[in-house]
C-alpha positions as CSV (number, residue, x, y, z in Angstrom):
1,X,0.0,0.0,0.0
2,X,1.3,3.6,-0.7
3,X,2.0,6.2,2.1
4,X,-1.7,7.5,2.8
5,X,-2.7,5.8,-0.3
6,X,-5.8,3.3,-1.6
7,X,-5.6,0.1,-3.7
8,X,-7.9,-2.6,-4.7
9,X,-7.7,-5.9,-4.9
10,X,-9.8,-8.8,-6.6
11,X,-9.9,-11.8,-4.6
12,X,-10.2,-14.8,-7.2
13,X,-13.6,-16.9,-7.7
14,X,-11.5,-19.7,-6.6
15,X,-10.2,-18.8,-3.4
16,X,-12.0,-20.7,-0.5
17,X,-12.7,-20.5,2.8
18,X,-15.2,-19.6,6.0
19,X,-13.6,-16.2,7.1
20,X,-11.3,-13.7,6.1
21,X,-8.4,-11.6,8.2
22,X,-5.9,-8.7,7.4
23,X,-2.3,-8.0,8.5
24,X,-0.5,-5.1,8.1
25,X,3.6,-4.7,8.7
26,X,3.6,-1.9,10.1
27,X,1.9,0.2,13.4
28,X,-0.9,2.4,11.6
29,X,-3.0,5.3,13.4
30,X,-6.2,4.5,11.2
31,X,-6.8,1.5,8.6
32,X,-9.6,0.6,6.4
33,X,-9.9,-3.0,4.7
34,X,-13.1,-3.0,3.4
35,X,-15.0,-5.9,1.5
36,X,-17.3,-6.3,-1.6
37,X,-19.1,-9.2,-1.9
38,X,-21.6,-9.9,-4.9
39,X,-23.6,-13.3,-5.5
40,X,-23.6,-12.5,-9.6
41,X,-26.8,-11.1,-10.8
42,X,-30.7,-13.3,-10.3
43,X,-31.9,-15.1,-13.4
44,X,-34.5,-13.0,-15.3
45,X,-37.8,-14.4,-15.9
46,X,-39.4,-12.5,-18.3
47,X,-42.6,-14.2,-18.7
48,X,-43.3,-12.7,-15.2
49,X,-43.5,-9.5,-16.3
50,X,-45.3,-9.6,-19.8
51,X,-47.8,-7.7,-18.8
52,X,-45.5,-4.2,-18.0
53,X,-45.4,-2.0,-21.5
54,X,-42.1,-2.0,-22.3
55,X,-39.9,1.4,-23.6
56,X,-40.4,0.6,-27.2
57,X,-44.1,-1.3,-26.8
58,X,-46.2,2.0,-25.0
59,X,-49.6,1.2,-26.3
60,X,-52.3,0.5,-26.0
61,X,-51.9,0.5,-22.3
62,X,-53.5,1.5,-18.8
63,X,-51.3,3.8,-16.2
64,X,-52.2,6.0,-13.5
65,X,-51.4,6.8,-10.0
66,X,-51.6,4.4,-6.3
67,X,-53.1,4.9,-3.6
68,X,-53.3,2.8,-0.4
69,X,-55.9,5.7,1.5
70,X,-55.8,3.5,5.2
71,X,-59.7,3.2,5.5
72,X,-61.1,0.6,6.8
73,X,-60.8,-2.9,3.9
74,X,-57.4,-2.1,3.2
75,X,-58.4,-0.8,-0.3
76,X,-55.9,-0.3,-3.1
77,X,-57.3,3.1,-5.1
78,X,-56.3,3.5,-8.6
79,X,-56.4,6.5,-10.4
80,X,-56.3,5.1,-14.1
81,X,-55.8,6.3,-17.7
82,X,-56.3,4.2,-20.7
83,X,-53.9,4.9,-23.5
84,X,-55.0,4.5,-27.3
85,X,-52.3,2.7,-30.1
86,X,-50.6,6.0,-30.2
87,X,-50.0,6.4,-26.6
88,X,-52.3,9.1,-26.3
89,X,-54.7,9.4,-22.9
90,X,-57.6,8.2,-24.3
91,X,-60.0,7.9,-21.1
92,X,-59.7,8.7,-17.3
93,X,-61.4,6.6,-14.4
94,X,-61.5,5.7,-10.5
95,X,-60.9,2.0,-9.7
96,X,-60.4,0.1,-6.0
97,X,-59.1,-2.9,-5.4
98,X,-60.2,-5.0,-2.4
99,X,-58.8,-8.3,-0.6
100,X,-60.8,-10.3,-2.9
101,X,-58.2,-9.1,-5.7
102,X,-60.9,-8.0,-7.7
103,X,-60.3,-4.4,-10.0
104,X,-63.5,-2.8,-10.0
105,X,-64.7,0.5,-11.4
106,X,-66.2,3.2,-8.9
107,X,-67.7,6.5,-9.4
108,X,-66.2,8.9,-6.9
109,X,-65.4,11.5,-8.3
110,X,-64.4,13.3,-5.0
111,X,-61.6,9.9,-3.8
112,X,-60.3,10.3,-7.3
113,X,-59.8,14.1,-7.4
114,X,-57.8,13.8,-4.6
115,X,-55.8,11.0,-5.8
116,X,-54.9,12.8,-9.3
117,X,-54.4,16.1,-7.5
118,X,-52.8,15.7,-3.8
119,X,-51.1,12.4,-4.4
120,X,-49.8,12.5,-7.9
121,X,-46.0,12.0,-8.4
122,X,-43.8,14.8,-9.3
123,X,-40.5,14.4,-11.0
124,X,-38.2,13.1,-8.7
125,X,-34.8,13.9,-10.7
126,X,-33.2,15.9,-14.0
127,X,-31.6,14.6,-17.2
128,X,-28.8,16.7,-18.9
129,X,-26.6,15.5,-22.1
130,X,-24.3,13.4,-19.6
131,X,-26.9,11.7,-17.5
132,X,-30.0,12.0,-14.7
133,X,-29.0,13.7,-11.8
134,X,-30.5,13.3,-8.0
135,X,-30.2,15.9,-5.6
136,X,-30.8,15.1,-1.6
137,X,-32.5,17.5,1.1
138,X,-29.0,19.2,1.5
139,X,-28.5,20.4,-2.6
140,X,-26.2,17.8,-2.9
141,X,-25.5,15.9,-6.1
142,X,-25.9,12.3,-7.4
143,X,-25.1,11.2,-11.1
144,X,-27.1,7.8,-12.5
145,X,-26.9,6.0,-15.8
146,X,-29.5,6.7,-18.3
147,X,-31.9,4.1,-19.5
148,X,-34.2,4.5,-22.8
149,X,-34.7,8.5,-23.6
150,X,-38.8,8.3,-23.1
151,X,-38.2,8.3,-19.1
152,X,-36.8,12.1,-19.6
153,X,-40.0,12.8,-20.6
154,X,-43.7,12.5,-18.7
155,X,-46.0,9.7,-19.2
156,X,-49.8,10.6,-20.5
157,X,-51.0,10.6,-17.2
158,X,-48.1,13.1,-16.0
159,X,-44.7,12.2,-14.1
160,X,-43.5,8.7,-13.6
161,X,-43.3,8.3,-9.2
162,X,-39.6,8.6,-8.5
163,X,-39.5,7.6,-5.0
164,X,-41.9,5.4,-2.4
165,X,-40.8,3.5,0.8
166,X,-41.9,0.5,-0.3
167,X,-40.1,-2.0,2.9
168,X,-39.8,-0.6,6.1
169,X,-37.1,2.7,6.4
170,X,-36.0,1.9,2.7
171,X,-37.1,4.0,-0.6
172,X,-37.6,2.2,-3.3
173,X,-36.5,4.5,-6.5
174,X,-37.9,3.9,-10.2
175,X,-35.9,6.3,-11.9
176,X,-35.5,6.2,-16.0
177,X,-36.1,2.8,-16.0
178,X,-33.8,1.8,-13.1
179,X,-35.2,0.8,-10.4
180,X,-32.7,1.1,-6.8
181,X,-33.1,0.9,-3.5
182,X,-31.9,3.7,-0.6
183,X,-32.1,4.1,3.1
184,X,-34.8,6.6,4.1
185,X,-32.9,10.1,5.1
186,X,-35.2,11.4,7.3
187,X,-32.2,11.6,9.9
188,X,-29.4,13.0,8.1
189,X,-30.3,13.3,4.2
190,X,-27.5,10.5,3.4
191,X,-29.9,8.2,2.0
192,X,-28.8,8.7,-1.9
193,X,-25.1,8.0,-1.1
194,X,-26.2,4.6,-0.1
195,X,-28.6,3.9,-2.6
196,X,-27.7,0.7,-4.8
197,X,-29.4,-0.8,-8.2
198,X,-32.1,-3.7,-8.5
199,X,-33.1,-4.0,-11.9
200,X,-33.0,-2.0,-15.1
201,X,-36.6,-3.0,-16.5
202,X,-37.2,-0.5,-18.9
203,X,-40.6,-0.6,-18.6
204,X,-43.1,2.1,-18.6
205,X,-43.8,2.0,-14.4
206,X,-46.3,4.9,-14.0
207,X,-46.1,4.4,-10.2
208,X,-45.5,1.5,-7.7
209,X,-47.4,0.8,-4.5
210,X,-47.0,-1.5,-1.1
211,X,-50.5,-3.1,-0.5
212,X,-51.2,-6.2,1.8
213,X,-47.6,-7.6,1.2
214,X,-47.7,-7.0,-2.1
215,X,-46.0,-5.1,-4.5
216,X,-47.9,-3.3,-7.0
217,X,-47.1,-1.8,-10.2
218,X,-49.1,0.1,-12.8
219,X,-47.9,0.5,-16.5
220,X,-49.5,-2.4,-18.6
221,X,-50.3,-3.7,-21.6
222,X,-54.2,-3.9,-22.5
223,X,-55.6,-7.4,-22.8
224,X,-52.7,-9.1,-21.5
225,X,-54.0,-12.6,-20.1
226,X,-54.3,-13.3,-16.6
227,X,-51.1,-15.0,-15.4
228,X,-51.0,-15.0,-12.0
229,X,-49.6,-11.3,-11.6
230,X,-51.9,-9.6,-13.6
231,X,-54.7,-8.5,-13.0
232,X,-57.4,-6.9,-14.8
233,X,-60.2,-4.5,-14.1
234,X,-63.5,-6.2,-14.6
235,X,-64.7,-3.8,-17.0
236,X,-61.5,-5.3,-18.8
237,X,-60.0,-1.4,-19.6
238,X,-57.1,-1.7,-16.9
239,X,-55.2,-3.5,-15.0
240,X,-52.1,-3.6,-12.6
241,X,-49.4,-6.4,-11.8
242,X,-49.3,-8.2,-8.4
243,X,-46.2,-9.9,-7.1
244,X,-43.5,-9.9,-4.3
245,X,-40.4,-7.0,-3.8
246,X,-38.1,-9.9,-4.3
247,X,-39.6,-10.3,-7.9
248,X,-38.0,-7.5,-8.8
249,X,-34.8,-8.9,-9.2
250,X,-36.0,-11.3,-12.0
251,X,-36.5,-8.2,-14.3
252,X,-32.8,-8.3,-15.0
253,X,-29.6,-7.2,-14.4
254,X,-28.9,-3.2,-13.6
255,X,-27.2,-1.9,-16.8
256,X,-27.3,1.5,-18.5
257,X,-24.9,4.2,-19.7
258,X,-23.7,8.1,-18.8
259,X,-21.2,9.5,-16.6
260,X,-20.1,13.2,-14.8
261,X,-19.1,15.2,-18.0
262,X,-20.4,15.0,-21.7
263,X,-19.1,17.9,-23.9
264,X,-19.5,20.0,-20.3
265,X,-17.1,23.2,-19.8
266,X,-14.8,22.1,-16.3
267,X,-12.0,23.9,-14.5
268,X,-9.0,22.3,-13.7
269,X,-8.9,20.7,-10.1
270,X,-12.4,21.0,-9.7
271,X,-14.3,17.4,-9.2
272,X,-17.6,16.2,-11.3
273,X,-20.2,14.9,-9.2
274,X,-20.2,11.4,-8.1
275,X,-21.7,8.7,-10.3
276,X,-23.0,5.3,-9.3
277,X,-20.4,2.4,-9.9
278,X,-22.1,0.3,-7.7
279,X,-24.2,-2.9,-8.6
280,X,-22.4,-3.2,-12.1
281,X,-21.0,-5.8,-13.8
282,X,-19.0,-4.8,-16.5
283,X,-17.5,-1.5,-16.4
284,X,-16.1,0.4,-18.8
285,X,-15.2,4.5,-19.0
286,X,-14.6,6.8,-22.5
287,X,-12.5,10.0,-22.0
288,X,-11.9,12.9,-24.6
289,X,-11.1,16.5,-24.1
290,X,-11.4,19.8,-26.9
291,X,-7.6,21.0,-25.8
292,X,-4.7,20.9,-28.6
293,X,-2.8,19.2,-25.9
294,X,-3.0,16.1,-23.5
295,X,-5.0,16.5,-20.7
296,X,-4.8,13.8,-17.4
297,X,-7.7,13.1,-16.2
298,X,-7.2,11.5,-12.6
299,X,-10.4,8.6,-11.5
300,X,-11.2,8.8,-7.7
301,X,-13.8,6.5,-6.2
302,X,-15.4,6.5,-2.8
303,X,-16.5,3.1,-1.8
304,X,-17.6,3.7,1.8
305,X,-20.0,5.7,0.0
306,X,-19.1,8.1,3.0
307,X,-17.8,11.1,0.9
308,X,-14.1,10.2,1.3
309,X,-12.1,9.7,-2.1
310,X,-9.2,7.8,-3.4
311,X,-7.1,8.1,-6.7
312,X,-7.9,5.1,-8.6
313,X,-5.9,6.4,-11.9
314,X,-4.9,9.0,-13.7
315,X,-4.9,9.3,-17.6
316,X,-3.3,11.4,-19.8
317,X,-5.6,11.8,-23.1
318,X,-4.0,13.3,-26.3
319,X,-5.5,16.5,-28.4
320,X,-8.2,14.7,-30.8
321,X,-8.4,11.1,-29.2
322,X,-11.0,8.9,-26.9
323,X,-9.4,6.5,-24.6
324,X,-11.1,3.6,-23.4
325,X,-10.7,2.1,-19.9
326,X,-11.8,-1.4,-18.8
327,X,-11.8,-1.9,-15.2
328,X,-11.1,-5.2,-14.2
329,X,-13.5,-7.9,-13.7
330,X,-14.7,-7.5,-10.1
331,X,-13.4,-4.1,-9.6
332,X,-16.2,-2.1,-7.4
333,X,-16.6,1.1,-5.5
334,X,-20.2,2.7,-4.9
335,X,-18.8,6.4,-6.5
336,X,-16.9,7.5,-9.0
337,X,-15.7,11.2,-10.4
338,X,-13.2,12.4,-12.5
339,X,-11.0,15.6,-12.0
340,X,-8.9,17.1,-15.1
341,X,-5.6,19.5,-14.5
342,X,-6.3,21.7,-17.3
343,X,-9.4,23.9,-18.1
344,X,-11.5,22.4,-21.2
345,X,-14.6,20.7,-22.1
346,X,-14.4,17.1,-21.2
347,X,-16.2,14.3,-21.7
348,X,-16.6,11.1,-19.4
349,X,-19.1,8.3,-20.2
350,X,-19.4,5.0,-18.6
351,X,-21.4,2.2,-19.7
352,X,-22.2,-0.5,-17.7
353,X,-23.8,-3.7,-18.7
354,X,-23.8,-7.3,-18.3
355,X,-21.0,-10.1,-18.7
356,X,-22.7,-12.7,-18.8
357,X,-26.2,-13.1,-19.7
């Protein structure tokens, strides 16, 4: 280890045994040997989920807002739109579900003008050239991949619900087509800097709901057939999928692309904001510059995800060229940003997808 310094290291798939133990050869003040484990990413089961509309497969469709009110039943409200072949709203109604799992229409017109207007989601997050950007209670910032370019933009029925707590003091995060999951910051606004990926679906979730145990999520295809997770309204118009938190998983493996910088003006020194590295597979980073000259562009990575940085690299990029980076198989920190030591505009995109499928 260098004086003061960080390194990684990948501990072969090979290597067996019950516990693990670190020696150092020399008397230190403070020490950190922190561990990533990862069991490799849950089979997807895509029949599960036929029912959701996917990004490129938006109509026709029902979506709509959730609502779990706390009256007395346990009712699920659901404040639905029905979308045409061209993905245009083509009809608005109020439909509960009760224990019985049955979808039924119900003319309240007061239950569903409060649904649509005091509990509809708001945009949770922003989209720039380089990629979606999360801020916390304290302004600060939080860089995510991208997913299909339809999430930058409302649904029909209005904004897509960013964040719920769906299990107990976690958030559960749907955000362009990603969906993560954070600790509540209630206490100290750090709940972003621990938030980690699930499943890149990219499907068009309208909004997601806790309800008797049961996750529930609206976005889906019209007259998909009852499969055990869908179910339809009894008017046959709408419908919503049933099925466990832990199903989730099966939607596939968290992939997507952005990073800090795209064509963005920086100043020398000055940091990008951290983007989640966490959760990935395969990793791979793109740097380019504008200047006539090389430019280094030094990697640092936090993974404590406590706001304390190493160097991972530093790379110097010639006038007119893009240099790939791999990291290695395994390699994995929860944040990554990028510094440069010369003004310019800079560009830093990461994709991350899958090894093996």
């Amino acid at each position: 280890m260098p004086a003061s310094g960080y390194a990684s290291y990948v501990i072969p798939p090979e290597t067996a045994g019950e516990w693990i133990r670190v020696k150092t050869d020399k008397d230190l003040k403070s020490a950190t040997a922190y561990f990533h484990y990862s069991s490799g990413a849950t089979a997807a089961d895509p029949a599960m989920f036929k029912s959701l509309a996917a990004a490129d497969q938006p109509a026709p469709a029902s979506e709509g807002i959730l609502l779990v009110p706390g009256e007395e039943g346990m009712p699920l409200d659901f404040a639905a739109t029905v979308l045409d072949a061209s993905g245009k709203a083509a009809e608005k109604a109020f439909y509960v579900m009760s224990a019985d799992l049955k979808l039924r229409r119900t003319q309240d017109a007061a239950a569903e003008k409060t649904l649509r207007e005091k509990w509809a989601p708001t945009q949770d997050f922003e989209v720039d050239a380089a990629s979606v950007i999360l801020k916390d209670k304290k302004g600060r910032r939080y860089r995510l991949p991208k997913g299909a370019d339809v999430f930058s933009s409302p649904s029909a029925s209005g904004p897509r619900r960013g964040a719920r707590e769906i299990v107990t003091e976690r958030n559960m995060l749907n955000i362009h087509g990603t969906f993560y999951e954070a600790p509540r910051d209630d206490k100290d606004a750090s709940g972003f800097a621990r938030m980690r990926p699930i499943t890149t679906h990219n499907r068009l979730i309208t909004d997601f709901a806790s309800w008797r145990g049961l996750l529930v999520l609206a976005g889906n295809l019209s007259g998909t057939a009852a499969d055990g997770h869908y179910v339809a309204s009894e008017d046959g118009k709408v419908g919503v999928w049933l099925g466990n938190v832990e199903d989730l998983w099966k939607l596939g493996a968290p992939r997507g692309e952005g990073g800090p910088w795209r064509d963005s003006a920086v100043r020398a020194g000055e940091p990008s904001d951290p983007y989640l590295m966490t959760g990935y597979d395969r990793k791979v980073v793109r740097l380019s510059h504008d200047r006539p000259v090389d430019v280094k562009f030094a990697i640092e990575v936090d993974f404590l995800a406590d706001g304390t940085w190493h160097a991972y690299d530093t790379f110097a990029i010639a006038a007119g060229k893009t240099v790939e980076h791999k990291f290695p198989a395994g390699f994995v920190a929860h944040w990554v940003r990028v510094r440069v030591d010369a003004d310019c505009k800079a560009t830093v995109h990461f994709v991350y997808d899958v090894a093996e499928e």
